[in-house]
Structures are given as C-alpha cells and as structure tokens.
C-alpha positions in Angstrom: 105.6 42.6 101.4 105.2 42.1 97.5 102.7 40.6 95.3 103.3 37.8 92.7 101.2 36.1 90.7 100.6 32.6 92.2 102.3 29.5 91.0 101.5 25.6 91.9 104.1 25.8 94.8 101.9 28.2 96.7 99.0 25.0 96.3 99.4 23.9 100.1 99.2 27.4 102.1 96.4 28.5 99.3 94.5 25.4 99.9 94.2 26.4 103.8 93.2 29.7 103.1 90.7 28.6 101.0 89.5 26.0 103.4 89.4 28.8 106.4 87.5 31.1 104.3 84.8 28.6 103.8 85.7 28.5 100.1 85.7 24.7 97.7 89.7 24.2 97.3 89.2 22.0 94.8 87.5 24.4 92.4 89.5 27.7 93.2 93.0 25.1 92.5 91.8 24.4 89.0 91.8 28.4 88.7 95.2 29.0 90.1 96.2 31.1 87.2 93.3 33.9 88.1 95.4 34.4 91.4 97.7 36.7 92.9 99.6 36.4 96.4 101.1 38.7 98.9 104.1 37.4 100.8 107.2 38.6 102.7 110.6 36.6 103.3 110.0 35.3 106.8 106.2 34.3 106.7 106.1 33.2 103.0 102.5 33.6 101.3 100.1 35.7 103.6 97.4 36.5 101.5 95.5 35.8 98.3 92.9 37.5 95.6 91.6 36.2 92.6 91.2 38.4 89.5 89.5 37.2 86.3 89.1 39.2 83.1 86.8 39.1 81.0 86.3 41.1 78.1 86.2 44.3 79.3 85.5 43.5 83.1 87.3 42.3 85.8 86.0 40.3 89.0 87.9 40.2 92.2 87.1 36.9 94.3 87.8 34.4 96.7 90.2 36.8 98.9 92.0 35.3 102.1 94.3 36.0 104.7 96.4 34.1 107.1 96.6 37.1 109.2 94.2 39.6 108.9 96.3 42.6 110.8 98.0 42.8 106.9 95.2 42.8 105.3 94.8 46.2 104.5 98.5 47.0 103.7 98.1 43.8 101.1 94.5 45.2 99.9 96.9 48.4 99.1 99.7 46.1 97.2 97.1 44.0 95.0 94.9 47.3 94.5 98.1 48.4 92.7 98.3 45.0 91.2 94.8 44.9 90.1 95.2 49.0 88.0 98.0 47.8 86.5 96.3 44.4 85.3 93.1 46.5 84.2 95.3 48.6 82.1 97.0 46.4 80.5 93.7 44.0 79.5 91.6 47.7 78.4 89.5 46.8 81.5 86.6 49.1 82.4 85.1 47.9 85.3 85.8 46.1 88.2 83.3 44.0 90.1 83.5 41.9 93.4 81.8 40.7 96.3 84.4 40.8 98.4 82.6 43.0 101.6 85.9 44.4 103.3 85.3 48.5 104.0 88.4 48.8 102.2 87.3 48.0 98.6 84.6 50.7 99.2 87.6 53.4 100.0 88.7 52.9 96.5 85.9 53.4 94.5 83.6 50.4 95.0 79.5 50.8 95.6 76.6 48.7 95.4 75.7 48.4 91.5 72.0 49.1 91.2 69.8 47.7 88.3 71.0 49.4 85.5 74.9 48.5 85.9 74.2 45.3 87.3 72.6 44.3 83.8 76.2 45.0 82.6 77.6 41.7 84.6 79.1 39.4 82.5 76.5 36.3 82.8 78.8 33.6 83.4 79.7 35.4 86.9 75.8 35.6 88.0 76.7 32.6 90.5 79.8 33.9 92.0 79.2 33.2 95.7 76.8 35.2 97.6 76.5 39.0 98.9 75.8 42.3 97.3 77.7 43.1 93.5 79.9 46.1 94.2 81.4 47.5 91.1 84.3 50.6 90.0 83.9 52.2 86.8 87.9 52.4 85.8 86.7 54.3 82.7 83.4 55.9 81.4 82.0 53.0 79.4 79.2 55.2 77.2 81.6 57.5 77.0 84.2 54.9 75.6 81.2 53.1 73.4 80.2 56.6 72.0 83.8 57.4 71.0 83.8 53.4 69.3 80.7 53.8 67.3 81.6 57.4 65.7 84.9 55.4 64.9 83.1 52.8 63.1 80.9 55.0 61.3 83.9 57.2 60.3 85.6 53.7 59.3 82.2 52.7 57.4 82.0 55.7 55.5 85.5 55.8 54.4 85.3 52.3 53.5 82.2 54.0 51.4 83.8 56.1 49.3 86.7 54.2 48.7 84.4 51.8 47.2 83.1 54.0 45.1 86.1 55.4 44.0 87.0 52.1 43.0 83.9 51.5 41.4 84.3 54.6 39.3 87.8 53.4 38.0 86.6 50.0 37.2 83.8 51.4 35.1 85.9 53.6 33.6 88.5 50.7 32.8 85.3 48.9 31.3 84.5 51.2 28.9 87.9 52.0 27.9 88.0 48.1 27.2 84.9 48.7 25.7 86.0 52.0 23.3 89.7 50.3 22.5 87.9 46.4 21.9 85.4 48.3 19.4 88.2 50.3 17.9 90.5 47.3 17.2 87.5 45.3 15.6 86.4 48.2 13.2 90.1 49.1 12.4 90.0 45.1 11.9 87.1 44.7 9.8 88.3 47.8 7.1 91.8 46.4 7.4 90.1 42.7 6.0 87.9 44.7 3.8 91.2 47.0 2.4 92.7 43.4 1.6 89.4 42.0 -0.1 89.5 44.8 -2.8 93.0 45.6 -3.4 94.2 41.9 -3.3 96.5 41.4 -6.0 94.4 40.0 -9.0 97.6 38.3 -10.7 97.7 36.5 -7.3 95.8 33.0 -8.8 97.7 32.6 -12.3 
C-alpha cells in the first residue's frame, strides 16, 4: 500500500466512502484538497483521511475504509503522512474525533478544559464525539522561547534607535556649528569688503 494525496479521479470511490460512513459527500468533495488516500495496484483507493491545517494545528477528519481489515496498516501509512505534513506546516498539535483505539496508541487523549480552549473556533462544529488531541511539540515551551525572541528583537531594535538618534543629533548640530560658522565668516567677510572697498572705485 501507499498514500497519495487525493485528486478529483478518486471523486467516485471517495464519494461511497463517504456515503457509508454516514458522512455529507457533497460538503467533504468541495474539500478534496484536505485529503489523503491509501491504495494498492489491484484494489485501487481503500482508504481515506482528511487533514486540515490551520495555523499551528492540524485536524484529522472524515476517515473511511472500504475494508476495515487495512485499516490499521493504513492508520500506520497516513500517521507517517500526517508527521511529515505537521513538520513541514510548523504544526504543534493534532486534533481529531476520529474514535479508532489506534489514534490513542500514538499519542492521542481526551483534551480536558484547559487544551480544549486551544481549538481553533472554526472547528467547534466538526461532527460529534469526544476532542482527542497530540501535542507534536511543547507549545508554552515554544511560545516562551517566541516572546524572549521578540523582546531580544525589541530591545535591539531599541538601541539601534538610539544609536541612530545620537548620530542624527550629532549631524544636527554639526549643521548647526558649520551653518553658524559660514554666516559669521560671511558677515566679517561683507564687513572686510564694506571698509576696505576701494575708494577710487566711483570716479
């Protein structure tokens, strides 16, 4: 077996599944892109998952089988599927409602109040059943590590700014110094001129 990303050939076998599993077609087909399939050469397609991201989460849904005695070896296939997608999107944590014992050997568990708040709202209606959820990586951890980055940022910013403010005032009152200079040397030069004018110069 192998798993591909599904493409709009795979509609009519996808469409079953979806129908068996007591899922709407018609809305998962206008999602097609969120899925993956698992096949072999003499049955074709034999299962499906979805996977959205989101940020930095990613929900697993709508998974089917035409015959469940693969399942498990295809759970195994799009698990590795599903790591590599995480990693590549900087994914943190994976949520489903997908019940199979399986998910739960990987990592999965009920999210209880304080995680669950951490579910990205727009997946709230996601079909029925308990949230199970994987931490792929230690998100306060990772957000702790992002603010002292920002503040290090922030305070470079902070004196960079101020080192630039420093040479600007210093330009300004060298502008100020020479602009004074010239005017004086300016002035004594004009007055120079008033009293040693040539006095032959009108006849």
């Amino acid at each position: 077996m192998r798993v591909r990303r599904a493409n709009v050939d795979d509609l009519p076998i996808l469409k079953r599944l979806w129908e068996e599993m007591r899922l709407n077609p018609d809305t998962l087909e206008s999602r097609l892109t969120e899925f993956q399939v698992v096949e072999n050469l003499e049955s074709g397609v034999l299962g499906t998952i979805g996977i959205l991201i989101q940020n930095q989460h990613a929900l697993l849904h709508s998974e089917g089988y035409s015959d469940f005695s693969v399942a498990d070896p295809a759970r195994g296939l799009f698990w590795d599927r599903i790591q590599t997608l995480a990693s590549n999107h900087g994914v943190f944590r994976l949520w489903t409602r997908e019940q199979s014992p399986f998910w739960k050997k990987f990592g999965f568990h009920p999210a209880n109040p304080e995680v669950l708040a951490r579910l990205p709202a727009s997946w709230q209606d996601e079909g029925p059943g308990i949230w199970l959820t994987h931490e792929l990586k230690d998100e306060t951890q990772i957000n702790a590590a992002l603010a002292r980055h920002s503040d290090q940022l922030q305070a470079q910013e902070a004196i960079q700014l101020e080192s630039i403010s420093k040479k600007v005032r210093s330009l300004n009152l060298f502008i100020t110094i020479a602009g004074f200079t010239i005017g004086v040397v300016g002035i004594a030069w004009a007055v120079y001129l008033m009293i040693h004018r040539n006095p032959f110069a009108g006849r």
